[in-house]
Predicted model as a PDB file, atoms N, CA, C, CB and O in Angstrom, pLDDT in the B-factor column:
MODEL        1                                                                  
ATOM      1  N   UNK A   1     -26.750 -16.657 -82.909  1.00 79.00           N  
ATOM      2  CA  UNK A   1     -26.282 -17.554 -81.879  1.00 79.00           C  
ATOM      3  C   UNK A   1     -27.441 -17.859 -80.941  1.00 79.00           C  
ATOM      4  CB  UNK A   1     -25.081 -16.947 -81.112  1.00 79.00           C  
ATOM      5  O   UNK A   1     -28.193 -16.938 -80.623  1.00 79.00           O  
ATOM      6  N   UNK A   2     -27.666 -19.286 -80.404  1.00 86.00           N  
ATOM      7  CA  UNK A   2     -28.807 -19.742 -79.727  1.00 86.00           C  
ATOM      8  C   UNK A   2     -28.206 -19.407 -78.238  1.00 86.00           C  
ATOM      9  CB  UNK A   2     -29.252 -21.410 -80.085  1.00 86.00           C  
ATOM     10  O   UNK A   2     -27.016 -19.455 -77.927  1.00 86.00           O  
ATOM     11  N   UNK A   3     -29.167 -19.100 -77.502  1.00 86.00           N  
ATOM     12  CA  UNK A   3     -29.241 -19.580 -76.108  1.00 86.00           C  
ATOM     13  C   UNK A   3     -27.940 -20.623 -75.900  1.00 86.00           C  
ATOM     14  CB  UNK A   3     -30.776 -20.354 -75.839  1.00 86.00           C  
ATOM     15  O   UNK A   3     -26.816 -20.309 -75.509  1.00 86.00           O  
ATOM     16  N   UNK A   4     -28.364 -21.785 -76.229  1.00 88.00           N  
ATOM     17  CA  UNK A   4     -27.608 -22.707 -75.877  1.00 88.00           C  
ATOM     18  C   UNK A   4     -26.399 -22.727 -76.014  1.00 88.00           C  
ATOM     19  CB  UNK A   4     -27.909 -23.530 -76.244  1.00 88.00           C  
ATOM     20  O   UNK A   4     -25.535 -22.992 -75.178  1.00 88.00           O  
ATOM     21  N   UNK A   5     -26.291 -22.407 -77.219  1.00 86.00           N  
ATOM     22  CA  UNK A   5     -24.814 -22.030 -77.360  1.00 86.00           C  
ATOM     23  C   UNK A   5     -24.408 -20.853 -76.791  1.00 86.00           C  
ATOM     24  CB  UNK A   5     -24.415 -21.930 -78.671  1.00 86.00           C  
ATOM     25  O   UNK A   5     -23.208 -20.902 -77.063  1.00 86.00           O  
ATOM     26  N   UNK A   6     -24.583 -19.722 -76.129  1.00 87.00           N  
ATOM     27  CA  UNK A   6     -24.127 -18.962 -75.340  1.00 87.00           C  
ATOM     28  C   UNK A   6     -23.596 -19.593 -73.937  1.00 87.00           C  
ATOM     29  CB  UNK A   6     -25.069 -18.060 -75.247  1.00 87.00           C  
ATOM     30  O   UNK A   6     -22.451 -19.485 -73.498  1.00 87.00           O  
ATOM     31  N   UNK A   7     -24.933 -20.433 -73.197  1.00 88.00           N  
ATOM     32  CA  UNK A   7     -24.866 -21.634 -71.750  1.00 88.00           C  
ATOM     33  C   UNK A   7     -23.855 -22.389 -72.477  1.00 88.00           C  
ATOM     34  CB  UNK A   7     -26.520 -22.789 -71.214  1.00 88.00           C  
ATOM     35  O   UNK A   7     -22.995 -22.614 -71.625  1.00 88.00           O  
ATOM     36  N   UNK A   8     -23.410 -22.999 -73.781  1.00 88.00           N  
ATOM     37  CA  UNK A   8     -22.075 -23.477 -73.339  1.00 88.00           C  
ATOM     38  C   UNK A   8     -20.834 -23.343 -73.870  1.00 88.00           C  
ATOM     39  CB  UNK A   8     -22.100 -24.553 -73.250  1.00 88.00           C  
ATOM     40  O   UNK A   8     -19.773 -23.966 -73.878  1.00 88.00           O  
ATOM     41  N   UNK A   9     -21.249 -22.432 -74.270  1.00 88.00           N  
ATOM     42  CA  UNK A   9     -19.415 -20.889 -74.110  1.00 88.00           C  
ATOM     43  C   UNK A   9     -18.960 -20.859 -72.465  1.00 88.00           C  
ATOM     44  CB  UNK A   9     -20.096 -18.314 -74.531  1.00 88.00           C  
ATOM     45  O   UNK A   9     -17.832 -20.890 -71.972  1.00 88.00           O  
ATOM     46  N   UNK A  10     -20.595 -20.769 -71.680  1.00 90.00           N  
ATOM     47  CA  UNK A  10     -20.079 -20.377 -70.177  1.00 90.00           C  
ATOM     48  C   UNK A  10     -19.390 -21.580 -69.388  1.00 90.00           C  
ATOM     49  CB  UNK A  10     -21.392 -19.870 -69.230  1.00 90.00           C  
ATOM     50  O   UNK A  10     -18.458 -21.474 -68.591  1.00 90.00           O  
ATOM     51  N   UNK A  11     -19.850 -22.398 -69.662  1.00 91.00           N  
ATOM     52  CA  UNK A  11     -19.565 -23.670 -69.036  1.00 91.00           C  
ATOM     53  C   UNK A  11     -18.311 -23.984 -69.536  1.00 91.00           C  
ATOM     54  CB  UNK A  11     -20.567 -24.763 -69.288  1.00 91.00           C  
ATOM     55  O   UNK A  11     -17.575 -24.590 -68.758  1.00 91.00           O  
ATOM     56  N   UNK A  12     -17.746 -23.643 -70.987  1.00 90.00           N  
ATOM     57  CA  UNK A  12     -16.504 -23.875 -71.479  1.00 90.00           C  
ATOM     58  C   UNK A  12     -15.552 -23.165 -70.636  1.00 90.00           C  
ATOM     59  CB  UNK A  12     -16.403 -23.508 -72.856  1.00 90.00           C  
ATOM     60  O   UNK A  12     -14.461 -23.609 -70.279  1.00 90.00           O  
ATOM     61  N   UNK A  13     -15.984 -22.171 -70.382  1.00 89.00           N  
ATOM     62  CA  UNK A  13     -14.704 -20.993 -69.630  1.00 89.00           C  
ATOM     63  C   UNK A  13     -14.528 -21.126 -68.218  1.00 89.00           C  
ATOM     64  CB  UNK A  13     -15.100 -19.276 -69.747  1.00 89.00           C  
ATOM     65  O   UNK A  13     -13.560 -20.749 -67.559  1.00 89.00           O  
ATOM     66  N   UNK A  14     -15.664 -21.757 -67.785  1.00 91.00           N  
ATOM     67  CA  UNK A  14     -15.740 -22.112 -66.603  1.00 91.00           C  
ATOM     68  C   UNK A  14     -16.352 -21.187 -65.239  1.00 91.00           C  
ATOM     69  CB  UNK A  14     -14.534 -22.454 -66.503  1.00 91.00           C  
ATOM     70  O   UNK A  14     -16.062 -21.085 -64.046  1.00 91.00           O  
ATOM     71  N   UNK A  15     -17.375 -20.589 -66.185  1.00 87.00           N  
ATOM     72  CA  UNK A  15     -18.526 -19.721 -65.345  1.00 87.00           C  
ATOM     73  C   UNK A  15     -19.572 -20.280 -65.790  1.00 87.00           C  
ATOM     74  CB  UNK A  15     -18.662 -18.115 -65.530  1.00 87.00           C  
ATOM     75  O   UNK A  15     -19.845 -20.856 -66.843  1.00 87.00           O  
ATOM     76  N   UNK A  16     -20.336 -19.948 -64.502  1.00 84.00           N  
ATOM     77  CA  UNK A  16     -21.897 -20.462 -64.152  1.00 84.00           C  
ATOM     78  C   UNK A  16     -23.091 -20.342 -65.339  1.00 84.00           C  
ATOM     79  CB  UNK A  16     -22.470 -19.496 -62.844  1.00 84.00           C  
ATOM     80  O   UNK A  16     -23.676 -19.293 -65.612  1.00 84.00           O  
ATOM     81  N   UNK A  17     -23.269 -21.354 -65.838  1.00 78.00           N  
ATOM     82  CA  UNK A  17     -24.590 -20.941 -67.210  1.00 78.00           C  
ATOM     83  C   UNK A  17     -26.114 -20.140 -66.433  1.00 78.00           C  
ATOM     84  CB  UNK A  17     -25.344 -22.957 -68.161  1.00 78.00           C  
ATOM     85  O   UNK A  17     -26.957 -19.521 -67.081  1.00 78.00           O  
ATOM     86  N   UNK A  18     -26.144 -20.343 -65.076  1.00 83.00           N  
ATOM     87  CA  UNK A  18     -27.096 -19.097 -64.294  1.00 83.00           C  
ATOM     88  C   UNK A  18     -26.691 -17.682 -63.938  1.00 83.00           C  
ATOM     89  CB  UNK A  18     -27.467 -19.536 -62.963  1.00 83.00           C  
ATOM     90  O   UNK A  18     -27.489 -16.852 -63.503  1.00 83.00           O  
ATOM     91  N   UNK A  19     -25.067 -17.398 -64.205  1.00 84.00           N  
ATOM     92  CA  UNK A  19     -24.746 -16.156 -63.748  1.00 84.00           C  
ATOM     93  C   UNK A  19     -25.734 -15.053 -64.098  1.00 84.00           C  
ATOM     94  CB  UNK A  19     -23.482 -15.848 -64.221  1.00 84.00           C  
ATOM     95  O   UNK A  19     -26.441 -15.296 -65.076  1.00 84.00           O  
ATOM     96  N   UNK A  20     -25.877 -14.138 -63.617  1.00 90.00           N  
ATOM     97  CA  UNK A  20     -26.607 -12.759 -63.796  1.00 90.00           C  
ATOM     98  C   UNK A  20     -26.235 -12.110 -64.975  1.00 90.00           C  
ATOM     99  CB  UNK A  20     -26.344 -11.786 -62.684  1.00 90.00           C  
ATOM    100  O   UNK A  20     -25.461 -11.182 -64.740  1.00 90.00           O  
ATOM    101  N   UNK A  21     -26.507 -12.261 -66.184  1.00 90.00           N  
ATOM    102  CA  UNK A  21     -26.438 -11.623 -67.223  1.00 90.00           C  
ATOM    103  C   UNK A  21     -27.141 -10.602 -67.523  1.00 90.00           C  
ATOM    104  CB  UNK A  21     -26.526 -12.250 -67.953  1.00 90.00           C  
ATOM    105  O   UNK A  21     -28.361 -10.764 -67.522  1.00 90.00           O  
ATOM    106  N   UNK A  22     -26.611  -9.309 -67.854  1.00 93.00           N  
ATOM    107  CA  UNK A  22     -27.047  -8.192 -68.411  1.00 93.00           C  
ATOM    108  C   UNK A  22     -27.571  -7.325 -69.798  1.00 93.00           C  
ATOM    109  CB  UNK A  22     -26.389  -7.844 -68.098  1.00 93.00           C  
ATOM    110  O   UNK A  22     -28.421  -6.514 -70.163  1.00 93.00           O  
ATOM    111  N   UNK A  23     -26.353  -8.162 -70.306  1.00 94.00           N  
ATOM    112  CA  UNK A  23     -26.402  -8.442 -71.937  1.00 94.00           C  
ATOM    113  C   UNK A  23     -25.264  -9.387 -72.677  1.00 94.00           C  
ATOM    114  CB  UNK A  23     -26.266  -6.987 -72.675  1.00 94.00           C  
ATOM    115  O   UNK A  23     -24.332  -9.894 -72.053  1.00 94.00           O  
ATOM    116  N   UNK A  24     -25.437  -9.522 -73.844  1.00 92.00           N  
ATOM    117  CA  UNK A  24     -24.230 -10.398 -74.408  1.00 92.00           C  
ATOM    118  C   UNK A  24     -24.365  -9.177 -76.126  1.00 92.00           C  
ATOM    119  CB  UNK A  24     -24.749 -12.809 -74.588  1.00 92.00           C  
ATOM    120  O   UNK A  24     -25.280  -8.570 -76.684  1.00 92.00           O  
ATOM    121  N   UNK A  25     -22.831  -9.377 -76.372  1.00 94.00           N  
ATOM    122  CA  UNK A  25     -22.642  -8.895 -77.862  1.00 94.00           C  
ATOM    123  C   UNK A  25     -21.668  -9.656 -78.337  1.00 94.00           C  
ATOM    124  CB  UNK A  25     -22.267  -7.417 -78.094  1.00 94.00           C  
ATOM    125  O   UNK A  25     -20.492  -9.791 -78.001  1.00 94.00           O  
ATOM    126  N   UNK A  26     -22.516 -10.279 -79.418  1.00 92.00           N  
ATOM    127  CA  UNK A  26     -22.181 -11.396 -80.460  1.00 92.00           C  
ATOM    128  C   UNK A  26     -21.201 -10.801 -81.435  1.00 92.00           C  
ATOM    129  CB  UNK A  26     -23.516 -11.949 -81.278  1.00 92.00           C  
ATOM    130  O   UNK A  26     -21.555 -10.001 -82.302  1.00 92.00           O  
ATOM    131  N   UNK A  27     -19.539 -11.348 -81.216  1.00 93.00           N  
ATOM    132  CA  UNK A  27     -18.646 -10.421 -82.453  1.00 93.00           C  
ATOM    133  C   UNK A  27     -18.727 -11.755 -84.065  1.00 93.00           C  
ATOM    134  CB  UNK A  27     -16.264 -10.072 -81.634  1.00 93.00           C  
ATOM    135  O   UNK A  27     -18.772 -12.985 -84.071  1.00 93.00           O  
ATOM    136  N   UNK A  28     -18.718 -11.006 -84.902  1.00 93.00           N  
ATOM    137  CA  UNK A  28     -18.262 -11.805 -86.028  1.00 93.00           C  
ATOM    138  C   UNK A  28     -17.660 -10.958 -87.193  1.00 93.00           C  
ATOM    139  CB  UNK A  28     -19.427 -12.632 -86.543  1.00 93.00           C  
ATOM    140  O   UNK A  28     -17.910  -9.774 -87.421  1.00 93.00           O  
ATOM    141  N   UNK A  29     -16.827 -11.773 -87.881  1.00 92.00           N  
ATOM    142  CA  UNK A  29     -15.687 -11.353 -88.430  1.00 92.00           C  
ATOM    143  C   UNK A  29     -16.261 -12.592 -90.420  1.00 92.00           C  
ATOM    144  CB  UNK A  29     -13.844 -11.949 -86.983  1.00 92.00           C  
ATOM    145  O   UNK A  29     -16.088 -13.780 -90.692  1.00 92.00           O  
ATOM    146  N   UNK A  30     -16.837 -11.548 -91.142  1.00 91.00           N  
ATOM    147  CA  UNK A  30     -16.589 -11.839 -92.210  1.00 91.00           C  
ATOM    148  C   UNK A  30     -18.095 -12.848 -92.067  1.00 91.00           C  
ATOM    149  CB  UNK A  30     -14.981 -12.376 -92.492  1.00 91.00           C  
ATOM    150  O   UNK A  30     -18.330 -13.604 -93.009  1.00 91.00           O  
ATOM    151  N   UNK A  31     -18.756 -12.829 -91.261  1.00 89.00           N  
ATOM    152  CA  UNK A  31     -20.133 -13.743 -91.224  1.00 89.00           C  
ATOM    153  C   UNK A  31     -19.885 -14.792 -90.299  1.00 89.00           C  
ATOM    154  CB  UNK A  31     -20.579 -14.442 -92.678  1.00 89.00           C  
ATOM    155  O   UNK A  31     -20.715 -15.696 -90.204  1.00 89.00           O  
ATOM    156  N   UNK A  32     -18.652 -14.795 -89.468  1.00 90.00           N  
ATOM    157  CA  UNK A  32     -18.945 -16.105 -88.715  1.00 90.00           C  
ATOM    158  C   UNK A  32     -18.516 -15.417 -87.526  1.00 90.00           C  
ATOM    159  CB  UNK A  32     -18.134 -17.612 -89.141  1.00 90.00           C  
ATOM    160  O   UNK A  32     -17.941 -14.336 -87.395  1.00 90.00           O  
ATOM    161  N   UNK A  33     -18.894 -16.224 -86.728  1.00 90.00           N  
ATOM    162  CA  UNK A  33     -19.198 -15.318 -85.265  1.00 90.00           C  
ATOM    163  C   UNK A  33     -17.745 -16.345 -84.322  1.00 90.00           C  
ATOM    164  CB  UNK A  33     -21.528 -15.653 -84.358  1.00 90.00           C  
ATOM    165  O   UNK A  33     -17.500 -17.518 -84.041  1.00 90.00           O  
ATOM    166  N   UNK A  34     -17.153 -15.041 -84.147  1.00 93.00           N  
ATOM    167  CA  UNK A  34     -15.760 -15.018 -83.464  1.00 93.00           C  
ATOM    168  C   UNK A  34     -15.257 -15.345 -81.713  1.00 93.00           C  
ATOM    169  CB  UNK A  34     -15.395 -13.607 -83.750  1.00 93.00           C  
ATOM    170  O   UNK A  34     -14.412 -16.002 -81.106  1.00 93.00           O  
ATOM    171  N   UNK A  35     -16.304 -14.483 -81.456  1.00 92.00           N  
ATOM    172  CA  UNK A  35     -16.492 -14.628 -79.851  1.00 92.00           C  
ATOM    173  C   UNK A  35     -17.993 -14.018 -79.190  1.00 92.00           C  
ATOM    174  CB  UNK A  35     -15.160 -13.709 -79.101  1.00 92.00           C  
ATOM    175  O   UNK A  35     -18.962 -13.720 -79.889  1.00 92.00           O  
ATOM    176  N   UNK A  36     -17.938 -13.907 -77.646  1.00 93.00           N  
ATOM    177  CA  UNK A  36     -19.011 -13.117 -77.410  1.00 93.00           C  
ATOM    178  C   UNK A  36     -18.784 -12.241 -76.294  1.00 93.00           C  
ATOM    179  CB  UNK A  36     -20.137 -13.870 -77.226  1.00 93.00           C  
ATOM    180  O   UNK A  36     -17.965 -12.600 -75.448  1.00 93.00           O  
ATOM    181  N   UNK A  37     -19.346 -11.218 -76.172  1.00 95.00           N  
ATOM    182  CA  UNK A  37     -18.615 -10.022 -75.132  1.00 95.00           C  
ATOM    183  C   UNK A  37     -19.996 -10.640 -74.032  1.00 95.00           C  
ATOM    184  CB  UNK A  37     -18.594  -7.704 -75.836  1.00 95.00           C  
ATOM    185  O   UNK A  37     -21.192 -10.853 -74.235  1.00 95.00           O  
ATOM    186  N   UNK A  38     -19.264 -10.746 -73.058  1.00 93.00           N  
ATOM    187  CA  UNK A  38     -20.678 -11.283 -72.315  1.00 93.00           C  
ATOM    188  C   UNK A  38     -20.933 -10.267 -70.745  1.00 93.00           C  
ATOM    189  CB  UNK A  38     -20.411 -13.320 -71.824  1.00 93.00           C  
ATOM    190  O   UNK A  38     -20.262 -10.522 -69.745  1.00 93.00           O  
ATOM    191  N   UNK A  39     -21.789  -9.345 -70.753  1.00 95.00           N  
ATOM    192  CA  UNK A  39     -21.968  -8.135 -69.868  1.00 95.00           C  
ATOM    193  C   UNK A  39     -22.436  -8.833 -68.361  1.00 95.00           C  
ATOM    194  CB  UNK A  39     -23.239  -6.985 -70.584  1.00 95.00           C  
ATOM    195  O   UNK A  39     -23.601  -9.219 -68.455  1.00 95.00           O  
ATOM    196  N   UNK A  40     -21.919  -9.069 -67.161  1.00 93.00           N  
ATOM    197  CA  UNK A  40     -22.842  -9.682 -66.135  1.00 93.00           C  
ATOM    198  C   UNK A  40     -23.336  -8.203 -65.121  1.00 93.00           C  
ATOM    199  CB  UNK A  40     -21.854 -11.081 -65.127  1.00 93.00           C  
ATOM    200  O   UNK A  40     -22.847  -7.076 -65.201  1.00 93.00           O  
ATOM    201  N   UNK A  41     -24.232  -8.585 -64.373  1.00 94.00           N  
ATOM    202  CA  UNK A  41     -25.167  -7.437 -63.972  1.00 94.00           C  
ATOM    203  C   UNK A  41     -24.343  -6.637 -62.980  1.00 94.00           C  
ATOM    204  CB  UNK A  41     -26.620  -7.950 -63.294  1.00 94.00           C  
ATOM    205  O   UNK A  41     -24.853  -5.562 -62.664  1.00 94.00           O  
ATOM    206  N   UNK A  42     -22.942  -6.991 -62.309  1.00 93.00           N  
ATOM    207  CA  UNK A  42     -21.710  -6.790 -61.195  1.00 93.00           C  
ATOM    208  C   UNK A  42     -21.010  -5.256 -62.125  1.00 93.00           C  
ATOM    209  CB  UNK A  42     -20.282  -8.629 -61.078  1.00 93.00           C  
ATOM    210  O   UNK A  42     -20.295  -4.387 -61.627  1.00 93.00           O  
ATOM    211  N   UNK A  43     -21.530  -5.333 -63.632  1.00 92.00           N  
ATOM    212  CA  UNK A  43     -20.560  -4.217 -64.058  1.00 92.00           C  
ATOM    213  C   UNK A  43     -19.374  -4.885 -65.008  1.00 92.00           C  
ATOM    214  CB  UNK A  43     -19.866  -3.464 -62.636  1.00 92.00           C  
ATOM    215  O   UNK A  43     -18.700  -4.226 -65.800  1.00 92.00           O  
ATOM    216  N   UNK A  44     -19.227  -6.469 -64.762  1.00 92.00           N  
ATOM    217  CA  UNK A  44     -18.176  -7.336 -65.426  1.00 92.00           C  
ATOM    218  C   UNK A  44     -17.805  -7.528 -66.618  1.00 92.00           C  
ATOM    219  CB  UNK A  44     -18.309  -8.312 -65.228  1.00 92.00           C  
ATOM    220  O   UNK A  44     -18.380  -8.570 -66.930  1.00 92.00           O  
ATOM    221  N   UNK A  45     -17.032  -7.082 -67.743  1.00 94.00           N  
ATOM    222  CA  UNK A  45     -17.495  -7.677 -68.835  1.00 94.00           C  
ATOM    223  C   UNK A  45     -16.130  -8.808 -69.277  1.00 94.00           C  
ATOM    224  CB  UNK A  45     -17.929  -6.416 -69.996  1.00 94.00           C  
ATOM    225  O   UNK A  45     -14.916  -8.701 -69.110  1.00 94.00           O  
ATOM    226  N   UNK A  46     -17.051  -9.986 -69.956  1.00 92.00           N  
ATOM    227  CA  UNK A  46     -15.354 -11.139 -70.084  1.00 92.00           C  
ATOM    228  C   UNK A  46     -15.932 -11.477 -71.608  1.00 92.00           C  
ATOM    229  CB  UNK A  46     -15.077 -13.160 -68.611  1.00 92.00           C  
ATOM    230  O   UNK A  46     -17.109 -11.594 -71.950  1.00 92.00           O  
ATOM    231  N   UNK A  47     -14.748 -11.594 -72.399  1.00 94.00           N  
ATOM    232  CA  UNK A  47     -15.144 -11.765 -74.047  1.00 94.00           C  
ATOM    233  C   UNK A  47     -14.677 -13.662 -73.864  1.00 94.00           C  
ATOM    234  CB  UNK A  47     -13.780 -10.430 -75.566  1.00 94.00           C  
ATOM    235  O   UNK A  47     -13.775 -14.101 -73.152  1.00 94.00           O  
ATOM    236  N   UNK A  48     -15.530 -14.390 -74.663  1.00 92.00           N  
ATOM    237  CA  UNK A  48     -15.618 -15.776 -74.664  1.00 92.00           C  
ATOM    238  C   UNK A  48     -15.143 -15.951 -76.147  1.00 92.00           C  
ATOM    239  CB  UNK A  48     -17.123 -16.392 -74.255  1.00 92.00           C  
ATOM    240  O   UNK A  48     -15.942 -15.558 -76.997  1.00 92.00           O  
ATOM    241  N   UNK A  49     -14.316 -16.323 -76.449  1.00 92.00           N  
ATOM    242  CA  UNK A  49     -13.825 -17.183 -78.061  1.00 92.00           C  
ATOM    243  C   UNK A  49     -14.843 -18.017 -78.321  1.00 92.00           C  
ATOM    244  CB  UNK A  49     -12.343 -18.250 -78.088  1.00 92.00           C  
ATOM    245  O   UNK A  49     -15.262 -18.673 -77.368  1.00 92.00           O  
ATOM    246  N   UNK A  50     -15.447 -18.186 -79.581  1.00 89.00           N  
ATOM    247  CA  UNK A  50     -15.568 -19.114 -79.897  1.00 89.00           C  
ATOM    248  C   UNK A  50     -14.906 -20.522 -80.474  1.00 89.00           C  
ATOM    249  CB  UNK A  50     -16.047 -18.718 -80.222  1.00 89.00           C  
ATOM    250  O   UNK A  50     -14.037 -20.341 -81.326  1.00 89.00           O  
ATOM    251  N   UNK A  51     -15.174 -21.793 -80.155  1.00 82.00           N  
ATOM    252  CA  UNK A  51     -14.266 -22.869 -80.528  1.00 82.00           C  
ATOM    253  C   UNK A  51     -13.899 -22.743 -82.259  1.00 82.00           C  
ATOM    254  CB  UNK A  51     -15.060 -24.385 -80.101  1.00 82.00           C  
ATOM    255  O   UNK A  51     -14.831 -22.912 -83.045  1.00 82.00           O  
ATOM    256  N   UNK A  52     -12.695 -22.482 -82.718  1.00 72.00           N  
ATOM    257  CA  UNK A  52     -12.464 -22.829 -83.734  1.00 72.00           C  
ATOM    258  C   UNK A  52     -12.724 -24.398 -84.252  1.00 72.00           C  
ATOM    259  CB  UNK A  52     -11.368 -22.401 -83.769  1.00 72.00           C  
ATOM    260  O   UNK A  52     -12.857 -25.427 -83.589  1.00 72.00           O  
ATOM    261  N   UNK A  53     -12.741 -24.202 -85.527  1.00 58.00           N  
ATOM    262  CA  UNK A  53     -12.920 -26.244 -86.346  1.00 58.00           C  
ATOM    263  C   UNK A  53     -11.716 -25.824 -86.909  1.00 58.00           C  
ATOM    264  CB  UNK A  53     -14.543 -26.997 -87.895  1.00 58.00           C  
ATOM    265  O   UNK A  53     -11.085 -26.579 -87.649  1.00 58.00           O  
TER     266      UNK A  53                                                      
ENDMDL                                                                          
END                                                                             
């Protein structure tokens, strides 16, 4: 998963693509990537879906 596409998972959910990020963990299920656990530096963690097709 690019950068970019992480900045606009955030923007989809409706948090800041500058928030303070700590880490991110990329889930995928069978080779395609499902959601993303996204860690902010507050201690926060919020899991982002990815858009189904």
């Amino acid at each position: 998963m690019k950068l970019s596409e992480l900045r606009a998972l955030l923007i989809a959910s409706g948090l800041k693509s500058t928030a303070e990020i700590d880490r991110f963990d990329v889930k995928r299920a069978a080779g395609a990537v499902i959601g993303v656990d996204v860690m902010f530096t507050d201690g926060t963690v919020t899991y982002l879906p990815t858009p189904t097709e």
